[in-house]
N, C-alpha and C positions, 0 to 999 in steps of 0.2 A: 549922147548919153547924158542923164540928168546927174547935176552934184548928189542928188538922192541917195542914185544907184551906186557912185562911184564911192561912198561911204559906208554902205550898206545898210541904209536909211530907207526899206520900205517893205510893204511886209507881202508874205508867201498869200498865195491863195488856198492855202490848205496847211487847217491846224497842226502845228508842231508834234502835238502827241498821235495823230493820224500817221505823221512820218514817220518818228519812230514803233508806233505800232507795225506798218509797213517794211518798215529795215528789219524788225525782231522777227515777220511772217516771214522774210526771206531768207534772213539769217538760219532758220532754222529748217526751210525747206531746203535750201541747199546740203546743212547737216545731214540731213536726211536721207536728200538724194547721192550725196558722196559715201553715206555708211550701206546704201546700197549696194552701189555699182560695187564699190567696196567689197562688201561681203558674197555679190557674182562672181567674181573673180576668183575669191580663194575658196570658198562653198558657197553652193547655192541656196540665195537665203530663202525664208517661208513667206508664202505669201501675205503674211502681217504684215512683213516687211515694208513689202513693193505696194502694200495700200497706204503705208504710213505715210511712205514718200510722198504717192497721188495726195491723202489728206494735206499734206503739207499744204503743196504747189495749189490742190484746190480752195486752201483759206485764202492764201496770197492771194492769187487770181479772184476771188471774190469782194476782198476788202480793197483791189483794185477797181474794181470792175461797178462798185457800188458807189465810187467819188462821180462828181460832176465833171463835164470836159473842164474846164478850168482847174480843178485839184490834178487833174488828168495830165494834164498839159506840165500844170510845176512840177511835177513828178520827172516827169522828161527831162525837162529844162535841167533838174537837178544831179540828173544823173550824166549828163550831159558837163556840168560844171565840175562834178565828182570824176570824172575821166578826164579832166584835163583840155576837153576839146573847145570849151570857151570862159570865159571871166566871170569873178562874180557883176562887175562892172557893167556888161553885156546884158544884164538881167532883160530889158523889154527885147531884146532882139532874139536874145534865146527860146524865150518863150512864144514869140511869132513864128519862130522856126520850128521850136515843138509841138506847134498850132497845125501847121501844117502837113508834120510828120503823123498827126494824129488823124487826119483825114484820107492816110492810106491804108488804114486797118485801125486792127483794136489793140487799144493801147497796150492791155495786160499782156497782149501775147506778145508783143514787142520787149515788155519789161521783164516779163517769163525768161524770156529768151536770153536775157545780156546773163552774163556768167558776174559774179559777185554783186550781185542788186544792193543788196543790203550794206556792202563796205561801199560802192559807188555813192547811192543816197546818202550814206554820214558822210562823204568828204564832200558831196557838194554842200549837207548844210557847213560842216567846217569853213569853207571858202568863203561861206557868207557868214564865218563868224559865231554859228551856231553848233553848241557841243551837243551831239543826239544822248549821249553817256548821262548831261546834265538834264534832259528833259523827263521830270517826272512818267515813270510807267506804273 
């Protein structure tokens, strides 16, 4: 591990405002999809509904899906640091490991898939020191 990383001296492969543009598409497609299920539950909602949620999930998935493997990859990496499961310190190993995770499928449907994307991604930038709240939208 370089003193770099263990300072938090180096930078994302993928614009800040990309992330939280990202965090804000999930954030809200999650809304979305909980005001659904939500609203099955106790009435069944209208089909406006159950398309808003698809719009949601399909912006995410696309403003996913339109990064380069490398924005791909940090993306991982960060949600990964956002759970707790490695360091900000860890930075090049994580992202070797998110390297490889990305060669057993597509990414978006991996990222689709984790339950709170949007609070995972701000804690991993948190861990590296960066406040998503403070990056201009």
């Amino acid at each position: 591990m370089s003193d770099r990383a263990e300072k938090g001296e180096f930078e994302l492969p993928i614009g800040l405002d990309v992330v939280v543009g990202i965090i804000d598409a999930a954030r809200a497609a999650e809304e979305l999809e909980e005001e659904d299920l939500n609203e099955d539950t106790q009435d069944p909602g209208t089909p406006e509904d159950a398309d808003a949620a698809r719009a949601g999930s399909d912006l995410l998935r696309g403003l996913i899906e339109d990064l380069n493997e490398d924005e791909q990859v940090a993306l991982v990496a960060l949600t990964w640091i956002g759970r707790g499961d490695r360091e900000p310190g860890e930075w090049a190993e994580v992202v070797a490991l998110a390297r490889e995770r990305g060669a057993e499928g597509p990414v978006a449907d991996y990222l689709i898939g984790m339950e709170m994307l949007g609070d995972l991604l701000s804690e991993g930038l948190a861990a590296l020191r960066i406040i998503a709240e403070d990056v201009a939208r």
